[in-house]
N, C-alpha and C positions, 0 to 999 in steps of 0.2 A: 575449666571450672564453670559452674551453671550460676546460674544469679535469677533472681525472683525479679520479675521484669512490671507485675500489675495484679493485682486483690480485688477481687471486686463482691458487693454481696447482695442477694435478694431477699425480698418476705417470701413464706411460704407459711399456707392454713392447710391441716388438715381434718378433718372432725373424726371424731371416735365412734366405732359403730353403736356404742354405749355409752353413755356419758359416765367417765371414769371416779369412783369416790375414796378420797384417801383422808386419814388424819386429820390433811390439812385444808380439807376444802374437794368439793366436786366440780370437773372442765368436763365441758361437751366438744372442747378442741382445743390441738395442739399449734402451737406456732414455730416454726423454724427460719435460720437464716442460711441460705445454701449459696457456699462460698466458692467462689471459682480462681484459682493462680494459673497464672501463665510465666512460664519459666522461659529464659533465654536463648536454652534448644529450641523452642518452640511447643514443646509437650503442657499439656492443659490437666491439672488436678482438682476435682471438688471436694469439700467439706462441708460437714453441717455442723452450727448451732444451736441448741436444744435447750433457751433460756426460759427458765422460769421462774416468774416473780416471788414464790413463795419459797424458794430454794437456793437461789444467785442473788446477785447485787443491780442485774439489769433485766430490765424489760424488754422484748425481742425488737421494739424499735429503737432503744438504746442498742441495745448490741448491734442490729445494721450500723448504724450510725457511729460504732467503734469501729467496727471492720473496714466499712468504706471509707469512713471518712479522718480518722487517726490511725490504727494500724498498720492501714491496707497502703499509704502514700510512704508511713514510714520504713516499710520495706523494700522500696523499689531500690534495686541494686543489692540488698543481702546475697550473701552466698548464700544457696540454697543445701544447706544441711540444718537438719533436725536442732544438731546445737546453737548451732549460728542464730535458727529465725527464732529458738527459745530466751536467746540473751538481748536481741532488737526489740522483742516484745514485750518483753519485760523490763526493758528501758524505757520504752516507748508511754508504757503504762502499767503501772502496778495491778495486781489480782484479775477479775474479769473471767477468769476459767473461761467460761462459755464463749466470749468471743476467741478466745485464744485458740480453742481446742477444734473448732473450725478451720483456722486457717493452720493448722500442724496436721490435720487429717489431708487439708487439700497439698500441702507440701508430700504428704507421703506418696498421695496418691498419683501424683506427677512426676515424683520421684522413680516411683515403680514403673513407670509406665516408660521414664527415659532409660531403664535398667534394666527392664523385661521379665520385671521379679515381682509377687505378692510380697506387701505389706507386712505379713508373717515371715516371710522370709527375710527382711530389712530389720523385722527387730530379734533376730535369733535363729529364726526355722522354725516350720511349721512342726509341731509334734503330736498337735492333736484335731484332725481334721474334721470331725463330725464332734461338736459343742450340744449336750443337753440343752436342755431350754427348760423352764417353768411357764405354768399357765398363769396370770396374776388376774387375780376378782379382787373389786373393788369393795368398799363398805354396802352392805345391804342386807337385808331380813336373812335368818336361816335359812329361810325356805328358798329365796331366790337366790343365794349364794349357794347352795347344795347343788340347787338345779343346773348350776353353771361350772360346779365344780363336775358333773356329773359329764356332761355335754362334752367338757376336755379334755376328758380319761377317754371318753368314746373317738376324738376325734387325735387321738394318739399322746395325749402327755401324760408323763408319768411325776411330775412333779407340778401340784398346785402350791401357788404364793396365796396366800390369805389377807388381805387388809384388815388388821385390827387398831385399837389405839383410842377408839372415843367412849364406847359403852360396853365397860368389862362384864357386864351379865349379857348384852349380845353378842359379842365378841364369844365369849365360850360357849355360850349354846349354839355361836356359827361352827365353830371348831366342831364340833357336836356332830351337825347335822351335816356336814360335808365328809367327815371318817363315814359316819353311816350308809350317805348317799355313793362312795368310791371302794368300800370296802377296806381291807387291810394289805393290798398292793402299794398304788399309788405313795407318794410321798406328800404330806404337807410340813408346809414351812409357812411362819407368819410375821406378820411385817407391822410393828405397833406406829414407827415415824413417828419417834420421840414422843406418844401420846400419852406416858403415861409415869408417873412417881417411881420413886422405891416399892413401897408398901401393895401399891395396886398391881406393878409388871409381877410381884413375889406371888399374889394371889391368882392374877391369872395364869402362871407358869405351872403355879400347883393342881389349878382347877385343869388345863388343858395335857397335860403331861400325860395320861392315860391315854389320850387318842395317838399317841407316839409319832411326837411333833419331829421332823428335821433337825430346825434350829428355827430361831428366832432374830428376829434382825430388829437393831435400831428400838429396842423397849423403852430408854432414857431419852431424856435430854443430850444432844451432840456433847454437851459439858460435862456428865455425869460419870466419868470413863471406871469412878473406883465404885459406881453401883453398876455397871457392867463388871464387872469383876465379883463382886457379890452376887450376882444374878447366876456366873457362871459357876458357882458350886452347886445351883440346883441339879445340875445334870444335861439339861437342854441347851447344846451349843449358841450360844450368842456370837452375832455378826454385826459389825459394824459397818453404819454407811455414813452416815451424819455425823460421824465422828472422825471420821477419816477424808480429808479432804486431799491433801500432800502426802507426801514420804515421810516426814517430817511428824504428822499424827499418826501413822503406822508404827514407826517405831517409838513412839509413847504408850501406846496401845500394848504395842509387844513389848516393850520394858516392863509393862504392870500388868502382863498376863490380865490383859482384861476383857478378849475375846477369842473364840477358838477358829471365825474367819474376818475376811475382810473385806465385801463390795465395791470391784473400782467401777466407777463411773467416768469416764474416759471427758465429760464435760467439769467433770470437779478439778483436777487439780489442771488442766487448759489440755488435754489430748494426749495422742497416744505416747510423747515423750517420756513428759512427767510420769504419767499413770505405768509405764516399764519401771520405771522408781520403785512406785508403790509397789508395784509389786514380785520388786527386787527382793526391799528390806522385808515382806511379809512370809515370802519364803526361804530367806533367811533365817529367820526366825520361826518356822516351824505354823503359819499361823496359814491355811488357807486360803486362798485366793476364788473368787467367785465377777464377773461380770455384770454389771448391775445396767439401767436404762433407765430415762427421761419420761416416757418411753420414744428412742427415736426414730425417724423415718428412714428409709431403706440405706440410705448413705451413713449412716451415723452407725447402724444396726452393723451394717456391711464392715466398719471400723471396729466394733466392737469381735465381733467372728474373728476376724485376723487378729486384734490383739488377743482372743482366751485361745486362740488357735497355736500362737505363739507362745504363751505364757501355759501352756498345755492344763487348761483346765477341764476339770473331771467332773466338778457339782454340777450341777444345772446352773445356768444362768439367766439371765432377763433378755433374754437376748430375740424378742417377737413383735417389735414393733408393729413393723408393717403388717401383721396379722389384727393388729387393734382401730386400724382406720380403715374408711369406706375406700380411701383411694390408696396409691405411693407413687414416691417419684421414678423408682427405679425402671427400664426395660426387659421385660421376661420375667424369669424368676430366679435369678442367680442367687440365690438364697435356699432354693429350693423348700418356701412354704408351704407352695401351693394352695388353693383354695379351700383346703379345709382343714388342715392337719400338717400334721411335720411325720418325721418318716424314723417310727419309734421313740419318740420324745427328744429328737436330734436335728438339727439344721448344720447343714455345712458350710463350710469355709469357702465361702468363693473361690473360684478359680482365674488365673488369668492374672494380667499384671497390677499393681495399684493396689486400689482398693475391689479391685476385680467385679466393679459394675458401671453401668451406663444410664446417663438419663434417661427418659423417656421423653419422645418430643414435644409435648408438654412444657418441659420443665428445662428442654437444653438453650433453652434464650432468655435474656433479661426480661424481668415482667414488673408491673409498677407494683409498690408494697402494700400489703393487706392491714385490716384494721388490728389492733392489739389485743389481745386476749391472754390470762394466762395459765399454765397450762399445766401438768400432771405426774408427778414420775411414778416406776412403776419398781 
């Protein structure tokens, strides 16, 4: 039997090549806490953190300060399985997702690595090894959102995410100017983050419905699940993200037929365990499954590919972090982004055991923790 021997966690900043604008507010940088376990064998796993204040209950120095300092002491001696460090933690300390989902990604990824198996493979088998991806623009002028929508159809994506949710008459003339600037190829899908009423999400779904939208994500209020359900007889798939935290909201969700998918974010309900839940009961129930982001850095990105790898998803997902910041933690590119593009609007599934990447040495030693800032999802 293996046992969790030490937790340990850092800061980590990274800046956006663009200062990111959503709903809820505009970041010029992300913060992370990049989680390290050392198990009994001796085998080392890392995880990331991806707290953000406008979205979670902690700030990324609250979250350190969970991992290291409650967490991370209350685990020493756990058996090291997925259930086991889910029930300590949850002992330990009620909700938290984001620190949580840290240290279950660095359990996996030390797990795999004493097993000599991906990640995908520990939760099922891999099924679907090259994951779509979306390009996500944040809020800004038609003109400069077109031009950006324009730039990521060229540098290979076939699926742009739209930021809408504050000003329904630019909100639709973006929609507008970005079918215009991409043609009738490409896919758009848009993403309000809860920014908008009944009355107003009804008017922009009728105004933008001709540029032959995807689906729509997150229009209401997290609370609002029976005007998601109204929204969905317009026609225009609705997705829920803020509405769906647990298993637990997925299948309210799906009892009340009030969404046709369902965004896991592997930092909402605490990591890759829970979120195999989620997205147990959703295809159970007939409701799509889709991978969503923070957006996080190469490790967290790296966890999310193995879970829609496993969970054999087919839409596009959020899955391009580390394409959004000037730097990443990762070594190489086992992600296979590359510098300018993804390879037909697809990233792969890592290979190799774990979470099938490696830090960069940068980033493979304790470093003192950065200032606070908060930060963006995508």
């Amino acid at each position: 039997m293996i046992f969790i021997q030490r937790v340990t966690g850092r800061r980590l900043a990274l800046a956006y090549r663009t200062p990111f604008a959503i709903a809820g507010g505009t970041t010029h940088m992300a913060e992370y806490v990049l989680v390290t376990m050392e198990l009994s064998d001796g085998q080392v796993g890392v995880g990331e953190c991806s707290p953000m204040t406008a979205y979670g209950e902690a700030t990324p120095a609250e979250t350190l300060r969970l991992v290291a300092e409650v967490i991370g002491p209350g685990l020493s001696g756990c058996e090291a399985t997925p259930a086991a460090l889910h029930r300590a933690m949850d002992h330990i300390v009620p909700g938290h997702g984001f620190a949580k989902a840290g240290v279950d990604m660095a359990l996996y990824d030390a797990l795999g690595k004493s097993w000599g198996v991906g990640v995908a493979a520990m939760l099922g088998g891999l099924v679907q090894p090259w994951i779509p991806v979306t390009w996500p623009i944040g809020l800004g002028e038609p003109e400069e959102v077109a031009e950006q929508a324009r730039a990521a159809c060229n540098r290979g994506f076939r699926v742009i995410k739209l930021k809408i949710g504050v000003d329904p008459r630019r909100d639709v003339a973006a929609v507008r100017a970005v079918r215009e600037a991409v043609g009738t190829g490409p896919d758009i899908r848009v993403d309000a983050n809860q920014g908008y009423d009944r009355l107003t999400a009804r008017r922009v779904l009728e105004a933008i419905a001709p540029e032959g939208i995807e689906l729509c994500e997150q229009p209401l209020p997290a609370w609002d699940v029976e005007g998601l359900r109204e929204l969905r007889r317009m026609g225009i798939p609705i997705m829920a993200d803020e509405s769906a935290w647990d298993a637990h909201h997925v299948m309210q969700l799906c009892r009340r037929q009030a969404v046709d998918l369902v965004s896991i974010k592997l930092m909402k309900p605490g990591g890759l365990y829970p979120a195999h839940a989620m997205a147990q009961v959703a295809r159970a129930a007939g409701v799509e499954v889709v991978v969503g982001s923070m957006p996080e850095s190469g490790v967290g990105t790296a966890a999310g590919l193995q879970f829609a790898g496993a969970v054999g998803v087919t839409r596009a997902s959020d899955l391009v972090g580390p394409l959004m910041f000037q730097t990443d933690v990762l070594e190489g590119d086992p992600l296979g982004l590359g510098e300018t593009g993804v390879n037909g609007g697809r990233v792969r599934v890592p290979a190799g055991p774990g979470l099938g990447v490696r830090l960069s040495a940068p980033h493979g030693n304790q470093a003192p923790p950065g200032p606070s800032s908060p930060g963006a999802e995508s």
